[in-house]
C-alpha positions in Angstrom: 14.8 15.9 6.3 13.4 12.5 5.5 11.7 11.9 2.3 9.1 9.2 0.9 8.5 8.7 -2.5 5.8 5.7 -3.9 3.6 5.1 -6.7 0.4 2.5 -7.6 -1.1 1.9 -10.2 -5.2 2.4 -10.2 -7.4 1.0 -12.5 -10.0 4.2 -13.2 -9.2 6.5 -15.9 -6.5 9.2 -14.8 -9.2 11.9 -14.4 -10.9 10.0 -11.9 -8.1 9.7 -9.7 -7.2 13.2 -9.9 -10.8 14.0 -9.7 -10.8 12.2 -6.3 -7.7 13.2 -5.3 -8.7 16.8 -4.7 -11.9 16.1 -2.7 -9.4 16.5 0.7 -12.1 16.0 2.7 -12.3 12.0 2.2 -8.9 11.8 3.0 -9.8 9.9 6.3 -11.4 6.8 4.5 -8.1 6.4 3.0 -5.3 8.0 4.8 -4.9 5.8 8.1 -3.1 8.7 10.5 -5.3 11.7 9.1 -8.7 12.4 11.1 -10.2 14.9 9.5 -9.6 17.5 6.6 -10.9 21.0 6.3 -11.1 22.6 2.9 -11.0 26.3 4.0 -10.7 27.8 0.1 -9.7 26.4 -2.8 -5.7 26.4 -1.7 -5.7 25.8 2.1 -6.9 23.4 4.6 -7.0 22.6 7.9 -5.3 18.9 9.2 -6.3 16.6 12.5 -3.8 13.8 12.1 -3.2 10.8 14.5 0.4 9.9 14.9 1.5 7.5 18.1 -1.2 8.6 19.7 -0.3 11.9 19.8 -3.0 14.4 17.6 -1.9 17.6 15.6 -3.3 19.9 13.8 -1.9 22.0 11.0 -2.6 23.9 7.5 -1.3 23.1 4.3 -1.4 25.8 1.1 -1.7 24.1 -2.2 1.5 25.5 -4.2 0.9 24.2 -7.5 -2.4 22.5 -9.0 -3.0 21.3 -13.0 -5.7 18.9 -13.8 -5.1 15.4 -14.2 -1.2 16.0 -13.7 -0.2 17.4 -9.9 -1.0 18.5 -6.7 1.9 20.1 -4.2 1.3 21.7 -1.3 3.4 23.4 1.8 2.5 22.8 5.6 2.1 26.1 6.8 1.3 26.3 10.4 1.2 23.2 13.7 3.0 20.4 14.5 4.2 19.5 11.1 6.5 20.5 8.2 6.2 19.2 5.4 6.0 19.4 1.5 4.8 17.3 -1.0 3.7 16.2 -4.5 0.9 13.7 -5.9 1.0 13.7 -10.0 -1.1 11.6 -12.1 -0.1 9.5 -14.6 -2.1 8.1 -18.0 -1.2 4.6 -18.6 -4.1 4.3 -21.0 -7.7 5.3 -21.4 -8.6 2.8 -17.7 -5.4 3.1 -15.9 -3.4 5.5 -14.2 -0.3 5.9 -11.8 -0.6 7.8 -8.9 2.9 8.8 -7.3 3.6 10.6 -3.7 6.7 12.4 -2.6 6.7 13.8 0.9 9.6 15.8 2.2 9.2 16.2 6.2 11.1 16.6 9.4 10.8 14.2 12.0 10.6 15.7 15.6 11.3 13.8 18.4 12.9 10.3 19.4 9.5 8.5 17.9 9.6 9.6 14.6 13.0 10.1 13.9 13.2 6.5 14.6 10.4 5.7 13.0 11.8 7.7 10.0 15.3 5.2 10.1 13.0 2.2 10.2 11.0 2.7 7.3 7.8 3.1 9.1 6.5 6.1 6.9 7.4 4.9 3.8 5.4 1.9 4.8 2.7 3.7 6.1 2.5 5.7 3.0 2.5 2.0 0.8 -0.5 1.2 2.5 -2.9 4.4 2.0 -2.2 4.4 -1.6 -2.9 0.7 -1.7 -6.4 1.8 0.4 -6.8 4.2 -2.4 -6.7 2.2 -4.7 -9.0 0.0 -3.4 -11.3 3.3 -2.4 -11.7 4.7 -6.1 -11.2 1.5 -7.6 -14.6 0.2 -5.6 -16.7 3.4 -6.1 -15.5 3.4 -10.3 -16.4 7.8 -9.9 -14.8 10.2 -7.7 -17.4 11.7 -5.1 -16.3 15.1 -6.7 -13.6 17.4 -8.6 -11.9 20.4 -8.7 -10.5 21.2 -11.5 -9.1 24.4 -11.2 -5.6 25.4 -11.4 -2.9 27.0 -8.8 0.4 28.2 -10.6 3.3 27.9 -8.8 
């Protein structure tokens, strides 16, 4: 199983990333690979990622959700297995640290390669830094949900 960790640091208070964070359906003016994102209910949505060319779909069940601290979630169904983990970190009343883990098992030649090379942990350097620069520009996440799944 390969497994990416990263973190940036975003200059908008630590509720604004989280805020944004869980408004899954903008993922795709951020996330470079991921099409489109269905919110289904308030724990799972529906995937259309881009990888090599090739397009998959899949679901994913939030596991665990606490404002302003974590989100995890479980693939559940497609092409891809995976877990992961965002938290949110308060660096002071305008800053905040936003860190990914991603556990997943590359299939195939491509992205087992791919996985030796380092090409998702750079992939995965670059959406953060394109989230920073989304929430950073807009200053206010387009919306929030601030509920909470135990896991």
């Amino acid at each position: 199983m390969a497994q990416i960790i990263d973190s940036i640091d975003v200059n908008v208070p630590v509720t604004t990333a989280y805020n944004q964070w869980t408004q899954f359906e903008s993922f795709p003016q951020f996330l470079e690979f991921v099409e489109s994102i269905t919110q289904i209910d308030d724990t799972h949505t529906h995937w259309k990622v881009k990888i090599g060319g090739a397009v998959r779909e899949f679901d994913a069940t939030i596991t665990e959700q606490h404002a302003d601290e974590r989100v995890a979630w479980n693939s559940t169904g497609g092409d891809e297995n995976h877990a992961g983990v965002v938290t949110f970190h308060k660096l002071s009343d305008e800053t905040s640290r936003v860190t990914v883990q991603i556990d997943w098992e590359p299939t195939g030649l491509l992205e087992k390669a791919g996985a030796v090379l380092g090409v998702d942990d750079h992939a995965i350097k670059k959406d953060l830094k394109k989230f920073k620069a989304f929430i950073e520009d807009q200053g206010t996440a387009s919306g929030a949900w601030r509920g909470d799944v135990q896991a």
